[in-house]
C-alpha positions as YAML, in Angstrom:
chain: A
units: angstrom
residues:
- id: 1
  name: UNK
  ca: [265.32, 333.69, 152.43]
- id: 2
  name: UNK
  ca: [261.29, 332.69, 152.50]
- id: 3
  name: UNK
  ca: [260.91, 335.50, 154.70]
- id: 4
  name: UNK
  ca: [262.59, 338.21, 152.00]
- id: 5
  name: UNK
  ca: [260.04, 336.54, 149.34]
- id: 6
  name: UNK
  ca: [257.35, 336.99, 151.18]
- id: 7
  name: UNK
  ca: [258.31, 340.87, 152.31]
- id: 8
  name: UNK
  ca: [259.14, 341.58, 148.66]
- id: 9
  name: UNK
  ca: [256.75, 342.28, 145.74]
- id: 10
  name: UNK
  ca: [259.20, 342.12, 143.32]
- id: 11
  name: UNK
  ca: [261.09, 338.77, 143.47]
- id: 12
  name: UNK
  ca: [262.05, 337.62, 140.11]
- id: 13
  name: UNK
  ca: [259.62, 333.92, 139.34]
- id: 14
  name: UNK
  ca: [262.31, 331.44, 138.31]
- id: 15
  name: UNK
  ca: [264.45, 333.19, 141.53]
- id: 16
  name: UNK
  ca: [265.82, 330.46, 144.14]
- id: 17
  name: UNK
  ca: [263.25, 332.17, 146.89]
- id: 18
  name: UNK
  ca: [260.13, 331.47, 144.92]
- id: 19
  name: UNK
  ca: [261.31, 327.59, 143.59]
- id: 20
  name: UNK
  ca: [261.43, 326.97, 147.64]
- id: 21
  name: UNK
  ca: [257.72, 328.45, 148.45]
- id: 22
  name: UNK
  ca: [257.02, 326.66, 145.70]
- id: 23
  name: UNK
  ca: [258.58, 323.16, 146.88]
- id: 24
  name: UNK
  ca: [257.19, 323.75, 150.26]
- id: 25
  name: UNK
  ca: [253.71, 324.60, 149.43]
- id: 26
  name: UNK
  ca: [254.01, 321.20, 147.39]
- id: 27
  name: UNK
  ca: [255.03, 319.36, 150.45]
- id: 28
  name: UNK
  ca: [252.24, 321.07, 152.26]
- id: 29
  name: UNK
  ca: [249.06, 320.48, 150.19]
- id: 30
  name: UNK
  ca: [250.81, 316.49, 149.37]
- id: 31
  name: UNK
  ca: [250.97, 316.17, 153.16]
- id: 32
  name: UNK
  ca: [247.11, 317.47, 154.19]
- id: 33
  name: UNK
  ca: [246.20, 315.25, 151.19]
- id: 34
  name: UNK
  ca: [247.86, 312.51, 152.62]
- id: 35
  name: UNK
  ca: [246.15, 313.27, 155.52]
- id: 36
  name: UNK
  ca: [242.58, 313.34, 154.68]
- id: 37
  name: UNK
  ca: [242.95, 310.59, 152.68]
- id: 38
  name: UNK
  ca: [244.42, 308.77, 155.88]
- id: 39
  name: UNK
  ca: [241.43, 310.58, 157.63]
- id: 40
  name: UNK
  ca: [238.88, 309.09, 155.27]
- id: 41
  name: UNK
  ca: [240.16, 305.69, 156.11]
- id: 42
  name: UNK
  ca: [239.70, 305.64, 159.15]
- id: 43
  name: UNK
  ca: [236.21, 306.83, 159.19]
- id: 44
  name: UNK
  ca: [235.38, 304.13, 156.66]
- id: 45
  name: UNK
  ca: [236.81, 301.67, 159.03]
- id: 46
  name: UNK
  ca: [235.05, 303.32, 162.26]
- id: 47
  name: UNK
  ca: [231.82, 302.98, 159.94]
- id: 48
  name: UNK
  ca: [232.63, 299.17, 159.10]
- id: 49
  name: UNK
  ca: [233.00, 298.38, 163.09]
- id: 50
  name: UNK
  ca: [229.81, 300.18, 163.28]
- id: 51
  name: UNK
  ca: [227.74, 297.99, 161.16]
- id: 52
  name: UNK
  ca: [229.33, 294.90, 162.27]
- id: 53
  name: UNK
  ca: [228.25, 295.54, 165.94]
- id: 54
  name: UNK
  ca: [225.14, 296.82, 164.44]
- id: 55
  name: UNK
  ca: [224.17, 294.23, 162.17]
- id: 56
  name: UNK
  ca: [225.78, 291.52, 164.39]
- id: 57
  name: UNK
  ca: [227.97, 290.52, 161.15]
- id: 58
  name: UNK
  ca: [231.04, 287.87, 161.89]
- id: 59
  name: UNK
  ca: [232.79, 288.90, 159.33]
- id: 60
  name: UNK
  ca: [236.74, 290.77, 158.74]
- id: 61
  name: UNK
  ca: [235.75, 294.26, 158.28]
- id: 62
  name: UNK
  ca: [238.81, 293.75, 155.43]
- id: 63
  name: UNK
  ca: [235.85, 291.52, 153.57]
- id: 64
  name: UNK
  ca: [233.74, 294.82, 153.57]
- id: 65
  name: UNK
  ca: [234.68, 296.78, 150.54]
- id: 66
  name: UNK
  ca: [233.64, 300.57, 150.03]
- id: 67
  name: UNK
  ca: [231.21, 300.11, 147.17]
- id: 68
  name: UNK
  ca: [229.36, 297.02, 149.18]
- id: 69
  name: UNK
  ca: [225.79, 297.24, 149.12]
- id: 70
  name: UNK
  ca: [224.53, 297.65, 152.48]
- id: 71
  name: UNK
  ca: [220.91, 297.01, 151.89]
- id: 72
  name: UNK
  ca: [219.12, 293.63, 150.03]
- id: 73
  name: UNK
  ca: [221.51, 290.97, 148.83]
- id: 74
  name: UNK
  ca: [225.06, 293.14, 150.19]
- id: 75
  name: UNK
  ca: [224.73, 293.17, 153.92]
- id: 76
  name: UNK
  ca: [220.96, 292.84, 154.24]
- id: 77
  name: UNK
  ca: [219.84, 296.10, 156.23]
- id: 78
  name: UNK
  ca: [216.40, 296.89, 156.62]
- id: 79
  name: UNK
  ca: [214.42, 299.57, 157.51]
- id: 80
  name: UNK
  ca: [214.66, 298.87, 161.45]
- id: 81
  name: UNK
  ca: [218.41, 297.71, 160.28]
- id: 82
  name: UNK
  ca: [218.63, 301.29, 159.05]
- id: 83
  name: UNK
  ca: [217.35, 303.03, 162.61]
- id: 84
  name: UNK
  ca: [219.91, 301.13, 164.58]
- id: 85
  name: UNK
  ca: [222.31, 301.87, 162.61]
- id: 86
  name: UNK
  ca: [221.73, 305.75, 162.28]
- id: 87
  name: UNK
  ca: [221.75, 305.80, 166.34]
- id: 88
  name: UNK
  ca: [224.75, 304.16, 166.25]
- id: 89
  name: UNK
  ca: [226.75, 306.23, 163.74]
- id: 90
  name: UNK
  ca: [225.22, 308.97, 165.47]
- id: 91
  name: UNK
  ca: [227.07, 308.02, 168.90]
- id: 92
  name: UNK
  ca: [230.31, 306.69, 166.97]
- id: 93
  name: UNK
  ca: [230.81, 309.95, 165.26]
- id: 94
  name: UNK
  ca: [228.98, 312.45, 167.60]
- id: 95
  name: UNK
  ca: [226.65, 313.93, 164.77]
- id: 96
  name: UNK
  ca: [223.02, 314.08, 163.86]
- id: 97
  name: UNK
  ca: [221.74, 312.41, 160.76]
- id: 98
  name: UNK
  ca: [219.05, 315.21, 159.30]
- id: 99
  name: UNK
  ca: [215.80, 312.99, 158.43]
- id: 100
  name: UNK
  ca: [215.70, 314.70, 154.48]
- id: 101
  name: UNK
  ca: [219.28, 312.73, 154.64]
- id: 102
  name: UNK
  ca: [217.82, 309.37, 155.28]
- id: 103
  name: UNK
  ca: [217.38, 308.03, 151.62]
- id: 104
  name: UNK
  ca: [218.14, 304.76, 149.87]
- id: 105
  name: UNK
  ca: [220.87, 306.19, 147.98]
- id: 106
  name: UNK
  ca: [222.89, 306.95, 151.35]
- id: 107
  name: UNK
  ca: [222.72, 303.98, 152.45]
- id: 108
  name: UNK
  ca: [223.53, 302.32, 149.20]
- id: 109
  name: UNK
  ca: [226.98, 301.54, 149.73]
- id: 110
  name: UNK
  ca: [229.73, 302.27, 152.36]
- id: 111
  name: UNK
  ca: [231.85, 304.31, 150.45]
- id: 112
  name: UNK
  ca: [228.32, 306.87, 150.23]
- id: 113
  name: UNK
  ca: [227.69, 306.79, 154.19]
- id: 114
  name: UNK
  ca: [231.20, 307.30, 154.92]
- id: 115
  name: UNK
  ca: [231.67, 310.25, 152.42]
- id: 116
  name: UNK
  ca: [228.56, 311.81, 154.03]
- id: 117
  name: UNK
  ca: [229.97, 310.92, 157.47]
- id: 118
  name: UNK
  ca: [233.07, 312.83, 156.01]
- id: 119
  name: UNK
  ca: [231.41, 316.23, 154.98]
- id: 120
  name: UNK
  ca: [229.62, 316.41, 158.26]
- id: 121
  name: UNK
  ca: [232.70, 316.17, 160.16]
- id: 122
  name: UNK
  ca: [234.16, 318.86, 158.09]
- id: 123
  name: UNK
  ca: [230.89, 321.30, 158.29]
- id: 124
  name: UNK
  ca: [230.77, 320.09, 162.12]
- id: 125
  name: UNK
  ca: [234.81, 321.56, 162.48]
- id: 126
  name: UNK
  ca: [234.98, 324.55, 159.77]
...
């Protein structure tokens, strides 16, 4: 039945074929979103475990929310903080961090390093 909708240009819309491609390309795209949004997760928690070990922070990574600061009063990194933590990302995730990357605003939260974590990944795997 898919296989006649796809083979034939001139299916009627509201036809019982095209309400199934329809269905399943709904289930599709719901499922990769699920997906990358399970994806995301776990990069945000691979990034937590990072800084912990980094930072040598005793705390539940659960207690580390996405938009917590990771510099001044949040978790306190510093500039030598910052290094150690690159190197380790860098291992965790098996990227390179480009030095015109490196800014404040990347390391402003952990929601912002783990969507750039994220889109490196994807460039690294298109």
């Amino acid at each position: 039945m898919v296989i006649s909708l796809l083979c034939n240009d001139k299916i009627a819309e509201n036809s019982i074929d095209t309400l199934i491609l329809k269905l399943l390309y709904s289930l599709t795209t719901r499922k990769e979103w699920i997906f990358m949004k399970d994806a995301e997760a776990n990069i945000e928690d691979r990034v937590k475990n990072v800084i912990m070990k980094t930072l040598r922070i005793n705390l539940d990574a659960n207690e580390i929310k996405r938009d917590t600061s990771l510099m001044g009063k949040g978790l306190g990194l510093d500039s030598v903080g910052v290094m150690e933590l690159v190197v380790g990302l860098e291992q965790e995730f098996d990227l390179y961090f480009e030095d015109s990357d490196l800014s404040g605003e990347l390391f402003g939260s952990i929601g912002s390093l783990t969507n750039y974590i994220s889109e490196k990944l994807e460039n690294k795997h298109a």
